[in-house]
C-alpha positions in Angstrom: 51.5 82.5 266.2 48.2 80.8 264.6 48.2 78.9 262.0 44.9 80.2 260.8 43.8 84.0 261.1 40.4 84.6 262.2 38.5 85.5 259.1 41.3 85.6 256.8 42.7 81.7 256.2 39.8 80.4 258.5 37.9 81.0 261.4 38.3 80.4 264.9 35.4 79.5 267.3 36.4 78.4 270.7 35.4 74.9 271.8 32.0 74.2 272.9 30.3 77.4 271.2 28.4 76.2 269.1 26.1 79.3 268.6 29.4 80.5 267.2 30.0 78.0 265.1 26.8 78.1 263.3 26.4 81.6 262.8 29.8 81.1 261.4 28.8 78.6 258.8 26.2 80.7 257.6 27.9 83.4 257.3 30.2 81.5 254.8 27.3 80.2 253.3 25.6 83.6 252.8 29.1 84.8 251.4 30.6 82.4 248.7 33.0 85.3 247.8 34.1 85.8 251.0 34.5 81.9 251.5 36.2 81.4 248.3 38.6 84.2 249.5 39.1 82.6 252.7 39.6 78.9 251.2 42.3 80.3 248.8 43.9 82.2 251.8 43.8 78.8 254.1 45.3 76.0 251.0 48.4 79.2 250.4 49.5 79.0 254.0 49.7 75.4 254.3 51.6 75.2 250.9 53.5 77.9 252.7 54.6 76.5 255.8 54.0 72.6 255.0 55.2 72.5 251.6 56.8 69.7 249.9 60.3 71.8 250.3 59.5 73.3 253.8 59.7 69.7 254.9 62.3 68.4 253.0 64.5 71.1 254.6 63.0 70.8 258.0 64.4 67.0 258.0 67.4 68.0 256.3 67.6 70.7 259.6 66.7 67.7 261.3 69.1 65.1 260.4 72.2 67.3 260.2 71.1 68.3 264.0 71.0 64.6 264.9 74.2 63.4 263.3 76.1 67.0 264.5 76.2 67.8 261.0 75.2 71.4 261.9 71.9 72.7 259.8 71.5 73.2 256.4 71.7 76.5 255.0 68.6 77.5 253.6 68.9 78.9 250.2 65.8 80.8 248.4 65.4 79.5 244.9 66.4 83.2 243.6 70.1 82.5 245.1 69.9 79.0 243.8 69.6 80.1 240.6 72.2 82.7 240.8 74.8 80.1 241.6 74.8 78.2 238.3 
């Protein structure tokens, strides 16, 4: 899967087009809702997959793999709190 979705948390040109990429550009310039839209789309994803607790887990996954700990259960913060 893509990080970035074509139009929604970015665009996607392919290498070398630059005719592409320009008309691209000024589409977002011609559109500052549509680029505002699209900014706010791209900054939620990567607080979604490269979060501060996405990769604290991810080397807690990590180190319990490499020490034959096994992996760390992932808990959502609604379960968390249900366990107090």
């Amino acid at each position: 899967a893509e990080l970035i979705e074509d139009e929604i948390s970015g665009w996607l040109v392919p290498p070398g087009d630059a005719m592409l990429l320009a008309r691209r550009i000024l589409d977002a310039l011609e559109s500052p809702e549509h680029l505002s839209e699209v900014a706010f789309q791209g900054r939620q994803t990567v607080l979604e997959k490269f979060g501060f607790r996405e990769q604290a887990l991810a080397y807690l996954e990590l180190i319990g793999r490499l020490t034959g700990k096994g992996t760390i259960a992932r808990s959502s913060p609604e379960e968390s709190s249900c366990e107090r």
